[in-house]
C-alpha positions in Angstrom: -29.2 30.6 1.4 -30.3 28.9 -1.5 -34.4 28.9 -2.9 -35.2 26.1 -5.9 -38.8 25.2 -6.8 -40.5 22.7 -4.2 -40.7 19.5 -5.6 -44.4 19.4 -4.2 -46.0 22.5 -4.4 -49.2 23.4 -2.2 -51.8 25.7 -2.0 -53.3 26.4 1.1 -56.6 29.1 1.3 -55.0 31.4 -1.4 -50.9 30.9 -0.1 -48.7 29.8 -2.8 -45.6 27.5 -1.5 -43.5 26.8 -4.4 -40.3 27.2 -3.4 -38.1 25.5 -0.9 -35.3 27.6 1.1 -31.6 25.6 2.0 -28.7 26.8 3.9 -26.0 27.3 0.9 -23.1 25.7 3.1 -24.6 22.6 4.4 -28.0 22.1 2.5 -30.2 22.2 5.6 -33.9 22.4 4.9 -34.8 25.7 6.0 -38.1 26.0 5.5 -40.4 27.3 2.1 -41.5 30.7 0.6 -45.5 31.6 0.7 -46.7 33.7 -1.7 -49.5 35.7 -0.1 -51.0 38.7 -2.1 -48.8 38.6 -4.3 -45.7 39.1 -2.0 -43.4 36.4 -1.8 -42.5 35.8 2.6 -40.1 33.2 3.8 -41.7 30.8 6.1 -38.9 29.3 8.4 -38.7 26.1 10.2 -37.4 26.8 14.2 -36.5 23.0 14.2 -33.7 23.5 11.9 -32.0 26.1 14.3 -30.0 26.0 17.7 -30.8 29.3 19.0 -28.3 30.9 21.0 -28.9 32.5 24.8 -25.9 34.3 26.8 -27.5 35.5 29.6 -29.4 31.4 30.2 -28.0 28.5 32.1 -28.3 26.6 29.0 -27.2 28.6 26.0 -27.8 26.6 23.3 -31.2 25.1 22.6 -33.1 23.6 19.6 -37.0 23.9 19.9 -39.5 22.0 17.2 -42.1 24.7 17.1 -42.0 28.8 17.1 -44.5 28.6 20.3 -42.7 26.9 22.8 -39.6 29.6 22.6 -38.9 31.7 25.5 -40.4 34.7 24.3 -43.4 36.1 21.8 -43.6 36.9 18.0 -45.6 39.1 17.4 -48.3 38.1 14.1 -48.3 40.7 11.5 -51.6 42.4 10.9 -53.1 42.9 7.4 -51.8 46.5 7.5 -48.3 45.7 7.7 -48.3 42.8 5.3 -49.8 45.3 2.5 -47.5 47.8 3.6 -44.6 45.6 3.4 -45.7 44.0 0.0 -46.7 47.9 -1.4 -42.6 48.5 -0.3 -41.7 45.3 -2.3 -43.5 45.7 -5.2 -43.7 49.2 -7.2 -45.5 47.8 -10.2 -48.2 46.1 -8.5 -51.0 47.5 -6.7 -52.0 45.7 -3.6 -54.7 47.8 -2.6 -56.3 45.6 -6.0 -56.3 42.6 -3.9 -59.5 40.8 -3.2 -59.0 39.8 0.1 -61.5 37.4 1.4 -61.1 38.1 5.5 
């Protein structure tokens, strides 16, 4: 995968998208990175995907948005996110954050 700076950067309640994410072989538009407490998470599109499913009749779909596949994702709590970020990060302190919930 490739990452280069968004040519139109938003901000949306505190997340930070800046940065665009590309398949390195064929250039498909894979979705953005959001930078949330200072913990940078890749934010992927499901409509630039054909997902894959052996035991289906039809094994090979493409769906436009993350709720309509066959099965649930579960959201991460604030717990995992700082623990995840506190992982990432050794020289920054998340615990420091002011998180406005």
């Amino acid at each position: 995968m490739d990452i280069i700076k968004h040519p139109n950067p938003k901000i949306i309640d505190d997340i930070e998208m800046s940065k665009k994410i590309f398949c390195k072989q064929c250039h498909e538009d894979w979705g953005v990175t959001a930078l949330i407490c200072r913990v940078e998470w890749m934010c992927i599109k499901i409509n630039s995907f054909v997902l894959e499913f052996p035991d289906r009749d039809s094994p090979r779909k493409m769906y436009k948005k993350w709720k309509d596949l066959p099965f649930g994702i579960k959201e991460a709590d604030l717990d995992e996110l700082l623990q995840y970020g506190a992982d990432k990060s050794e020289s920054t302190d998340l615990l420091d954050v002011d998180l406005d919930l």
